[in-house]
Backbone bond lengths (Angstrom), bond angles and torsions (degrees), N, CA, C in turn:
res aa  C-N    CA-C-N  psi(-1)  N-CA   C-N-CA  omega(-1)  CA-C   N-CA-C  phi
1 X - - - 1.463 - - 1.514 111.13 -
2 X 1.515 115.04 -51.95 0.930 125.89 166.68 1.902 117.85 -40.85
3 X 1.051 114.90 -54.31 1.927 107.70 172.13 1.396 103.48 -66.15
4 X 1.007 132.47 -42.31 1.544 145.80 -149.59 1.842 84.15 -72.23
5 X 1.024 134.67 -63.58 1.122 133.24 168.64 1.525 130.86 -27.66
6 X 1.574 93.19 -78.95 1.165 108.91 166.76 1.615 122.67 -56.42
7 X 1.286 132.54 -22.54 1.247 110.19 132.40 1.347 168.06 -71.45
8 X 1.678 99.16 -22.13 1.830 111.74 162.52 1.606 93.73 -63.50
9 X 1.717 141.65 -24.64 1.485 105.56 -175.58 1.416 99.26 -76.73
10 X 1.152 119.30 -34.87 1.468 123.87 -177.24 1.673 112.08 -30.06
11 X 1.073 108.89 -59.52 1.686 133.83 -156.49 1.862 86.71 -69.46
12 X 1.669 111.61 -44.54 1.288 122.00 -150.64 2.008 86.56 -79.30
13 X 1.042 116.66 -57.14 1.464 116.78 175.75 1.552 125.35 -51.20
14 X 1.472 116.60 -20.58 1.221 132.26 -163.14 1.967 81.65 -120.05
15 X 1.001 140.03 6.52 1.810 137.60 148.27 1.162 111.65 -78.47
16 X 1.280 107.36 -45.80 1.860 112.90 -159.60 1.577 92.11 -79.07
17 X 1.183 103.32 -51.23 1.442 106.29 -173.49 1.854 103.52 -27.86
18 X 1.543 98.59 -65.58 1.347 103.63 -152.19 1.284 105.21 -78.90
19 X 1.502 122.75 3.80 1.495 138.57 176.75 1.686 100.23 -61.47
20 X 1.236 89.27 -52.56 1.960 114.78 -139.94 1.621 72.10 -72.39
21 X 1.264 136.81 -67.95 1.694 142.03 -151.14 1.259 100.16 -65.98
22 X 1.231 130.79 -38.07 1.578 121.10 167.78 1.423 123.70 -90.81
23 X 1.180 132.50 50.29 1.112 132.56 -156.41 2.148 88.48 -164.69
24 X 1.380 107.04 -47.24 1.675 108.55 165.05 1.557 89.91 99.20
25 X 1.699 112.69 -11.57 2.138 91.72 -178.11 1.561 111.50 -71.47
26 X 1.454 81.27 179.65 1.616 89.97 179.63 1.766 102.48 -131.97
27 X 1.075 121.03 157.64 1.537 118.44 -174.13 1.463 89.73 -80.46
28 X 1.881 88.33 141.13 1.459 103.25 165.38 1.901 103.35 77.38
29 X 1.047 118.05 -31.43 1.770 112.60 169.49 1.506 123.79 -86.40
30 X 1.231 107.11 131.74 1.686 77.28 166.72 1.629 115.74 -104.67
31 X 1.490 100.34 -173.34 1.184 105.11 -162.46 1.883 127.15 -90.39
32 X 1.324 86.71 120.96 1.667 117.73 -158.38 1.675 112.88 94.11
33 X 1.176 100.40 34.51 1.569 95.48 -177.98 1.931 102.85 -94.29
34 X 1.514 114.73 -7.69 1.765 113.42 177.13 1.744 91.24 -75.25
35 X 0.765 122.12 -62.16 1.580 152.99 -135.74 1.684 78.65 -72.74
36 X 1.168 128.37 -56.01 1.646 120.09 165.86 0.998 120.60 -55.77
37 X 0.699 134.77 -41.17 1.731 151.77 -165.60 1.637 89.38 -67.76
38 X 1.499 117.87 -77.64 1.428 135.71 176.34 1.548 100.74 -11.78
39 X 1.689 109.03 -83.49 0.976 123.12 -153.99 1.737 98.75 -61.02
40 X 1.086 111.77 -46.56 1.819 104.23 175.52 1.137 111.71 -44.03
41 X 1.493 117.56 -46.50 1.711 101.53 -142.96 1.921 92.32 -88.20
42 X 1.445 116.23 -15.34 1.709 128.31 177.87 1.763 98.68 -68.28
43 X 1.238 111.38 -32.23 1.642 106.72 -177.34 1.470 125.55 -89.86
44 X 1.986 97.06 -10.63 1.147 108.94 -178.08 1.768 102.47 -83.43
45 X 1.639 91.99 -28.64 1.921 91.86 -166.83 1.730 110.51 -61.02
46 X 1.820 97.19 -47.76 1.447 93.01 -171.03 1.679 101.90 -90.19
47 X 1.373 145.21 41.68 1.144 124.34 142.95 1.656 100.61 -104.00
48 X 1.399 127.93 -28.63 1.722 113.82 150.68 1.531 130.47 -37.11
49 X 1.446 106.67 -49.91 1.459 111.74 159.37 1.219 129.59 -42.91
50 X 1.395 106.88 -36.94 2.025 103.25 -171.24 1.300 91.67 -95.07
51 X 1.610 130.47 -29.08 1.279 122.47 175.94 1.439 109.71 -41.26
52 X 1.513 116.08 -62.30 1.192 132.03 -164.70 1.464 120.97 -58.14
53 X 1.565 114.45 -30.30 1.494 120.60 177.11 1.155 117.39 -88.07
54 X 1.790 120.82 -37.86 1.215 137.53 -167.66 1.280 127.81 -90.51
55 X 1.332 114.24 -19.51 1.636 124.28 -172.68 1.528 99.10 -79.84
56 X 1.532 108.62 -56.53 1.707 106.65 -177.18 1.235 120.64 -57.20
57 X 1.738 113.09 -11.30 1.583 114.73 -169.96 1.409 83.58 -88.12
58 X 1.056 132.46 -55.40 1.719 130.59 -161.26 1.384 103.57 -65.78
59 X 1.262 139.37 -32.75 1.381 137.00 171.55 1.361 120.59 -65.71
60 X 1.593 122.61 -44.96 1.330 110.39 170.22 1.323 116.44 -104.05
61 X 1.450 129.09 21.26 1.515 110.38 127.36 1.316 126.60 -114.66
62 X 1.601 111.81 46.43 1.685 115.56 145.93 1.209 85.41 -85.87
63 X 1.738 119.71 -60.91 1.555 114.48 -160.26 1.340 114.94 -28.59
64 X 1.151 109.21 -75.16 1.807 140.01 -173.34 1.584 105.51 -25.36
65 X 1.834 100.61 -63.68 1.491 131.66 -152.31 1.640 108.58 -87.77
66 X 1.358 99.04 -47.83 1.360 102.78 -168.88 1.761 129.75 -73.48
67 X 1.083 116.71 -139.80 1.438 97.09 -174.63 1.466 114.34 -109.07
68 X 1.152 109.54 -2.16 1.786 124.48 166.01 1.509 113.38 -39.61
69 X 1.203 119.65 -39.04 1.615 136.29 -160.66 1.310 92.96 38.44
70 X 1.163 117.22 56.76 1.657 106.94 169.28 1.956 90.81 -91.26
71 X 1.338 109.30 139.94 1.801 122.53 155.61 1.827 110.09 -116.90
72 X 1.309 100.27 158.20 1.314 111.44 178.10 1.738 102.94 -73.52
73 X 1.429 112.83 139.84 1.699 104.24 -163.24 1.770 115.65 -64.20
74 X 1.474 96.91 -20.81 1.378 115.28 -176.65 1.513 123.82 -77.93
75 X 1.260 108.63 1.77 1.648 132.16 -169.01 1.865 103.52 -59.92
76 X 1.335 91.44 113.08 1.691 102.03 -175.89 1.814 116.60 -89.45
77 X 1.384 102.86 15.13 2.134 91.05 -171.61 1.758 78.74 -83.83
78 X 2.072 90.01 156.63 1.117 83.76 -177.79 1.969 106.78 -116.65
79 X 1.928 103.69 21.11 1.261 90.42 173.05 1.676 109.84 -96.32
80 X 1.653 102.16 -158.60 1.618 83.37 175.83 1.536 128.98 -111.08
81 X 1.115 116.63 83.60 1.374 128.30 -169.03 1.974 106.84 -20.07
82 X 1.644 88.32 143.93 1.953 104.95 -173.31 1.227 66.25 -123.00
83 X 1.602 97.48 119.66 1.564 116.54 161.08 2.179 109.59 -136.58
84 X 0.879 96.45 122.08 1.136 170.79 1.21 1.774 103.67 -61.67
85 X 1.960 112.88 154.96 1.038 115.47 -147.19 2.078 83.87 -85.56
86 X 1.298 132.85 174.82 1.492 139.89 -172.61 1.606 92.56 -114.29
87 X 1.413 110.94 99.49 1.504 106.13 140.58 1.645 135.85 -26.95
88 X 1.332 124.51 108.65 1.952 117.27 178.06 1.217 86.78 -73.39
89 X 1.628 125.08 137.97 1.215 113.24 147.40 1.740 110.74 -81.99
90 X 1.677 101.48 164.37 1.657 98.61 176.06 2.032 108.87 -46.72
91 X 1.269 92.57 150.38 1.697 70.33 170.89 1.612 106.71 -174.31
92 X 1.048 141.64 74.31 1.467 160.11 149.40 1.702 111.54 17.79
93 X 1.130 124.38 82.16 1.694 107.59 173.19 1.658 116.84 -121.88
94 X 1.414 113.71 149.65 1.412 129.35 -165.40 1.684 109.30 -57.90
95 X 1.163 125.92 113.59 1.353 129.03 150.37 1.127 131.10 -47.11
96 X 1.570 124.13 108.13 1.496 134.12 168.51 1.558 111.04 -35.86
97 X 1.502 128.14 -32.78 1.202 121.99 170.43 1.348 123.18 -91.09
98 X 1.370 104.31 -3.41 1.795 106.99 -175.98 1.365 96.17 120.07
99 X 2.013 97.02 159.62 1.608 92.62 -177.15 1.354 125.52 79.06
100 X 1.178 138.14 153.83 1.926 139.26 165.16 1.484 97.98 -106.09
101 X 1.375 71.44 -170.33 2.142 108.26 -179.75 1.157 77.51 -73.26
102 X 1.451 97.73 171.96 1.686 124.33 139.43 1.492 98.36 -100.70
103 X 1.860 108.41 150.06 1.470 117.42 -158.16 1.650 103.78 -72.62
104 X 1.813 115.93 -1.92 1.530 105.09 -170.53 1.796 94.80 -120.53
105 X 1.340 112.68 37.08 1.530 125.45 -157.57 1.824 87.23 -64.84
106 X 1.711 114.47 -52.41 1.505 116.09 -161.31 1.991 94.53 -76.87
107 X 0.980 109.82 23.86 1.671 88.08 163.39 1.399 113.39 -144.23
108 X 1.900 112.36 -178.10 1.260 107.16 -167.10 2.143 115.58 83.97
109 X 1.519 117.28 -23.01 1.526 112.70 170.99 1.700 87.04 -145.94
110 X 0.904 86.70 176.20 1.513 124.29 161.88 1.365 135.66 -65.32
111 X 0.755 146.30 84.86 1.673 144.00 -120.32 1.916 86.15 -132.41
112 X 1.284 94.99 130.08 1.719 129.62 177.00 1.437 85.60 -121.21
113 X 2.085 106.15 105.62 2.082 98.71 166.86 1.433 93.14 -135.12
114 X 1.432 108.98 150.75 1.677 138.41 -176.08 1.308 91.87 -126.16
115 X 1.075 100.93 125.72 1.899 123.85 167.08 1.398 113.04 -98.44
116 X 1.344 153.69 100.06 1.371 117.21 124.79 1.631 142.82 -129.13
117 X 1.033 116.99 178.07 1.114 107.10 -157.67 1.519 112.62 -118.78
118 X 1.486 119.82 41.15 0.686 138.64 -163.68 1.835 118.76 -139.65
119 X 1.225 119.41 178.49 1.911 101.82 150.89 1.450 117.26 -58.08
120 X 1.027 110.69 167.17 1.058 131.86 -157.65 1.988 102.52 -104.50
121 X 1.370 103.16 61.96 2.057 97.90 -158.51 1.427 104.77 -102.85
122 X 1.113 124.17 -131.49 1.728 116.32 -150.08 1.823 98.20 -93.52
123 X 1.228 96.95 -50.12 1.886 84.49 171.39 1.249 118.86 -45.14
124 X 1.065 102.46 -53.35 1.859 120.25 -168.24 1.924 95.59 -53.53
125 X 1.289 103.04 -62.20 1.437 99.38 176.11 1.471 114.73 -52.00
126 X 0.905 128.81 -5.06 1.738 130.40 -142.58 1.545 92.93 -103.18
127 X 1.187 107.46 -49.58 1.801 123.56 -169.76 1.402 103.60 -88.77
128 X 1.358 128.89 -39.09 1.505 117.92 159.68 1.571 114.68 -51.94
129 X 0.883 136.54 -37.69 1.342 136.45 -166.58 1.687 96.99 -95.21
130 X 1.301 119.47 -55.42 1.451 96.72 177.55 1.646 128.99 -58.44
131 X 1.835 107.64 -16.49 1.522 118.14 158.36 1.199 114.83 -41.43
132 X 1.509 120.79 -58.79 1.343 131.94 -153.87 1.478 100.75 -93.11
133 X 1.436 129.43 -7.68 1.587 114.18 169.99 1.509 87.20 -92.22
134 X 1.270 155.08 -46.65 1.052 130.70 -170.60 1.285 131.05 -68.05
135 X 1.287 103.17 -31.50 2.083 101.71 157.86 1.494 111.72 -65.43
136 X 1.306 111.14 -55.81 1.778 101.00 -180.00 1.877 88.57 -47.62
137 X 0.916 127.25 -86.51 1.893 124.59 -155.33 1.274 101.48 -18.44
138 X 1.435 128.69 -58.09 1.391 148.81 170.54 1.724 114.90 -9.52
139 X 1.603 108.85 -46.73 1.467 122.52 169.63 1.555 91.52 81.73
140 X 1.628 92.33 -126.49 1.665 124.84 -164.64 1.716 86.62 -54.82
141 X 1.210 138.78 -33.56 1.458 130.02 -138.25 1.335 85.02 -115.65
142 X 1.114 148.89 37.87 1.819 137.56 -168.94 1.455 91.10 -118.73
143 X 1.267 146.22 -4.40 1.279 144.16 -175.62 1.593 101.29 -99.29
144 X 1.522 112.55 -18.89 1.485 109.80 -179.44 1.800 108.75 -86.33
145 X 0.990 102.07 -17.87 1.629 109.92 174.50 1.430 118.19 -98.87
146 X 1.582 119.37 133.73 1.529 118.18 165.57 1.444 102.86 -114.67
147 X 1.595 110.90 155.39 1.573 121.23 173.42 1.899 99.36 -99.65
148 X 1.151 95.48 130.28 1.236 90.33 155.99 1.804 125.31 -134.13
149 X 1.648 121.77 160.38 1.241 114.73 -165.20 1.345 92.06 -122.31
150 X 1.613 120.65 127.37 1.274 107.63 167.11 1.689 109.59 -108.01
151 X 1.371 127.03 140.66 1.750 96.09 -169.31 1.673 94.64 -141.21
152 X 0.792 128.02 159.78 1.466 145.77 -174.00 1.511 106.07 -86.53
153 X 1.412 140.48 -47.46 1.034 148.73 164.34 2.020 117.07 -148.97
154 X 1.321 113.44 175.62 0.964 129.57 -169.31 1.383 118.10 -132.45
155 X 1.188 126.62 36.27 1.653 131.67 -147.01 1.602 94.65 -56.04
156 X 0.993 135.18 -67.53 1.630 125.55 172.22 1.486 131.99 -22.84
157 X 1.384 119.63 94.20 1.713 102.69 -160.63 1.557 114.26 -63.24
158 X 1.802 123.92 -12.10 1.228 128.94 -163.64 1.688 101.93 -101.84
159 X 1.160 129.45 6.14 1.363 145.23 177.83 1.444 100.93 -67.34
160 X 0.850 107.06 -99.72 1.401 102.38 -176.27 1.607 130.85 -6.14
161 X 1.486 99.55 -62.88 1.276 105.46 177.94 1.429 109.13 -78.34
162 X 1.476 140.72 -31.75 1.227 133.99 153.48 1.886 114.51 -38.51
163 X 1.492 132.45 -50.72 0.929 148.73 -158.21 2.144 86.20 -70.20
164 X 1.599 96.96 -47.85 1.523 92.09 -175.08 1.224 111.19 -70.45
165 X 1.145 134.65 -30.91 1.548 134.48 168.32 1.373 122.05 -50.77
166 X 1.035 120.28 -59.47 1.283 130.72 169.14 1.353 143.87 -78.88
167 X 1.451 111.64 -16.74 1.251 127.49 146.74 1.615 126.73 -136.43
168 X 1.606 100.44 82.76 1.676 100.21 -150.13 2.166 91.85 -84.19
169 X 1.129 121.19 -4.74 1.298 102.54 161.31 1.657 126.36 -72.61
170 X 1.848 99.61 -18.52 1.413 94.20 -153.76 1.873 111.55 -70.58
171 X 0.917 121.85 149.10 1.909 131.53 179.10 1.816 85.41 -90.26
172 X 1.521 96.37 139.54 1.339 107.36 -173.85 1.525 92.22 -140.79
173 X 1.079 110.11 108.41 2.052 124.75 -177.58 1.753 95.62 -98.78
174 X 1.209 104.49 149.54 1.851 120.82 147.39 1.184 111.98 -85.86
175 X 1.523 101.18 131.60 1.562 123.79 155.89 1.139 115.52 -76.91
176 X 1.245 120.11 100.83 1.329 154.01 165.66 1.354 141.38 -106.04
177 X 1.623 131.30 177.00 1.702 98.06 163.65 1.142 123.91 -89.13
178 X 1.603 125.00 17.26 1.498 105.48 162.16 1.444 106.02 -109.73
179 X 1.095 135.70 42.64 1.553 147.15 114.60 1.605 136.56 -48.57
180 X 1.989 96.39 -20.94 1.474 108.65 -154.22 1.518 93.24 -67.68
181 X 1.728 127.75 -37.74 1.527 113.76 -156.37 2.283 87.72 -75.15
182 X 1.012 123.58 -0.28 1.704 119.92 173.23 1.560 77.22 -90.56
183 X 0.688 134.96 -120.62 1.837 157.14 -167.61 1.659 91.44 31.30
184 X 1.440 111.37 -60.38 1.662 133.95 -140.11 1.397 100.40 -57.93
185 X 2.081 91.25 -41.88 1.428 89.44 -166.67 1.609 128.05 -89.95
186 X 1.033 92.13 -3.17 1.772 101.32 170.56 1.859 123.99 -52.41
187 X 0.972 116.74 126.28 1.531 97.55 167.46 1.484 148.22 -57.43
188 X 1.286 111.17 116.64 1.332 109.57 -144.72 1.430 125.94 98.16
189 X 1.222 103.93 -9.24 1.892 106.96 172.69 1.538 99.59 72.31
190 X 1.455 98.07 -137.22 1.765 103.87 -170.90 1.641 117.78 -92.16
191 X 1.222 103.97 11.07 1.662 118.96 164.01 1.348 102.52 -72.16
192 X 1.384 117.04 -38.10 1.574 122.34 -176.62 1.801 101.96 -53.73
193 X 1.297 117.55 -38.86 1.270 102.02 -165.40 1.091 117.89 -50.18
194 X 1.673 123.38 -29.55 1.402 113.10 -166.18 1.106 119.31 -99.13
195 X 1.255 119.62 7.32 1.864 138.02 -176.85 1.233 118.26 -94.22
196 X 1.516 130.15 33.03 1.605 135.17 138.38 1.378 110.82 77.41
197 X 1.270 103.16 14.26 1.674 106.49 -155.90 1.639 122.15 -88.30
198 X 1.401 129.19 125.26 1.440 101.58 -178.85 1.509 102.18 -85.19
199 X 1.535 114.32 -179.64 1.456 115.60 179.78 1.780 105.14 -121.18
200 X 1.260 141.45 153.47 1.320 101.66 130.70 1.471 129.17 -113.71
201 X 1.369 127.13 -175.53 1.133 110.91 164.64 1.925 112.04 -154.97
202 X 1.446 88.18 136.51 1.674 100.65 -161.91 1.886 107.36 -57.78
203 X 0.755 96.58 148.80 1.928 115.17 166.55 1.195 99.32 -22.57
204 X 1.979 142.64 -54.86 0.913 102.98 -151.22 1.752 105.18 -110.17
205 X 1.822 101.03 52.22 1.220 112.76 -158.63 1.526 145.34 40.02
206 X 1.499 97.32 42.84 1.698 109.64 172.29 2.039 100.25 -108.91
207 X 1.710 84.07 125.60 1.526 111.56 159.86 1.781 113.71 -57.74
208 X 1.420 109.97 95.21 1.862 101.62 -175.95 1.319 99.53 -150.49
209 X 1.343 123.19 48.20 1.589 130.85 139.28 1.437 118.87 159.67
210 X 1.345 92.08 146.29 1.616 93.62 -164.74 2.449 99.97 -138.41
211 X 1.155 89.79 163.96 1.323 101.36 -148.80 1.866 97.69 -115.13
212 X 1.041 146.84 120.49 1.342 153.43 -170.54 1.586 108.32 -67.75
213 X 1.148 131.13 162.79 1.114 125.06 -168.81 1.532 112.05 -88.58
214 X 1.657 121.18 -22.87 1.249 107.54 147.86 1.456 129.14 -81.80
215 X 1.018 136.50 15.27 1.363 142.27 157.04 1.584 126.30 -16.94
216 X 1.096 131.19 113.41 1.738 96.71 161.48 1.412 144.79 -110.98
217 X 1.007 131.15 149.28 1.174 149.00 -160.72 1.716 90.86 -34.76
218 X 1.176 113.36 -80.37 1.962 86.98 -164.66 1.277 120.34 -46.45
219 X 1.828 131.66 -33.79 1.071 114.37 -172.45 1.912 100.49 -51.74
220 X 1.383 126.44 -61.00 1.536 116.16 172.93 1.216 143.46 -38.62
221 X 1.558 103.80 -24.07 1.861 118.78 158.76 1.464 102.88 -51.95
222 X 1.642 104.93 -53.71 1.334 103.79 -149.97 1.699 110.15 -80.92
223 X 0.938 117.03 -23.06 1.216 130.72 155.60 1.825 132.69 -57.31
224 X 1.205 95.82 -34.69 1.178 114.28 -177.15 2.058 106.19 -89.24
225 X 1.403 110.15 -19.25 1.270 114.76 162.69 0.809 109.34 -105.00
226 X 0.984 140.24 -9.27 1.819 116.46 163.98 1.735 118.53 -62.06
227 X 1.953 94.39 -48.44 1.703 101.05 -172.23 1.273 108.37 -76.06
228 X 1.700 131.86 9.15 1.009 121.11 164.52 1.667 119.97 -106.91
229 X 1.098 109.13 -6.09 1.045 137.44 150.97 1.554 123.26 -37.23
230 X 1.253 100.43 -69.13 1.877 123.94 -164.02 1.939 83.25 -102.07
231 X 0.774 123.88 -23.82 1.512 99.72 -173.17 1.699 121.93 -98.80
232 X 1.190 117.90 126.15 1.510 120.76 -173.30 1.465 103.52 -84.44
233 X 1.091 131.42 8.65 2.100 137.15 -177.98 1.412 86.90 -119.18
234 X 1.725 97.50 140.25 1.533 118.47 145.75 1.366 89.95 103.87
């Protein structure tokens, strides 16, 4: 009696068995409860992932961008960053040779601009010409940059055409009053005019650094290759 027993559980343990294996449960789970689990813990991985790439990008350009003016202490440009960066508005000005801008003239490149409002004498010459060695240095990338001259007058009648000789890419605007919404944004307003200063301003026409009138020319090369460098516009 005793075997006789112990084998119908046998048969009965070796049923369930083969119950439970065709059926796919598991004791104590129910069914599709892995397969949830799965899909959670796969949705948990890749929203850690974007955490991980995306949060530090959004943090250091509030830092950078926003109104903190916080910079990293180690920060190598050597002009002087306009932070927050100055919107150009569109803005139409008269050509020394005839003709205007077009109102979207400051966007689309890289814009190298000298203001003054004065003659046009040996400084003034000094920073035009160091413009134009730093775009030629530029090489392959000198087509992504324009110089421009904005000037208040020209008292020299042979200027001009000297200015075209020697820098026949450069755009030469009048300082005028529809310059004033450019004027505003300079640092220092219209005190700036007389401070030798170049500016630049990025492709999508924001004013965000400008260079002192003793400045020199490589620190602006080097500057000027880096942001063309890191930047996919202009």
């Amino acid at each position: 009696m005793s075997g006789t027993g112990t084998g119908h559980r046998s048969r009965a343990d070796a049923e369930g068995a083969s119950a439970g294996a065709g059926s796919g449960a598991s004791p104590g789970i129910p069914p599709g409860g892995g397969a949830d689990r799965h899909v959670r813990r796969r949705r948990a991985q890749l929203v850690g992932l974007a955490l991980f790439f995306f949060v530090p990008l959004a943090v250091s350009f509030y830092l950078y961008y926003g109104q903190t003016g916080w910079r990293p202490p180690g920060h190598v440009n050597h002009g002087v960053l306009i932070s927050p960066a100055r919107p150009v508005p569109p803005l139409t000005l008269p050509l020394l040779a005839g003709g205007t801008t077009s109102p979207k003239w400051l966007r689309g490149k890289w814009t190298m601009l000298y203001v003054e409002s004065g003659d046009c004498l040996e400084r003034c010459r000094k920073r035009l010409y160091d413009m134009r060695q730093v775009r030629t240095a530029l090489d392959r990338d000198m087509d992504r940059v324009q110089r421009v001259f904005v000037a208040a007058r020209l008292e020299d009648p042979t200027l001009l055409s000297t200015l075209h000789d020697l820098h026949p890419d450069l755009i030469v605007a009048r300082l005028d009053d529809s310059a004033d919404p450019l004027v505003v944004l300079l640092p220092g307003g219209a005190a700036a005019l007389h401070a030798g200063r170049i500016y630049v301003i990025d492709p999508l026409g924001n004013l965000m650094m400008w260079y002192a009138a003793g400045a020199e020319s490589k620190g602006l090369l080097e500057d000027m290759k880096r942001l063309l460098r890191l930047s996919s516009i202009g």
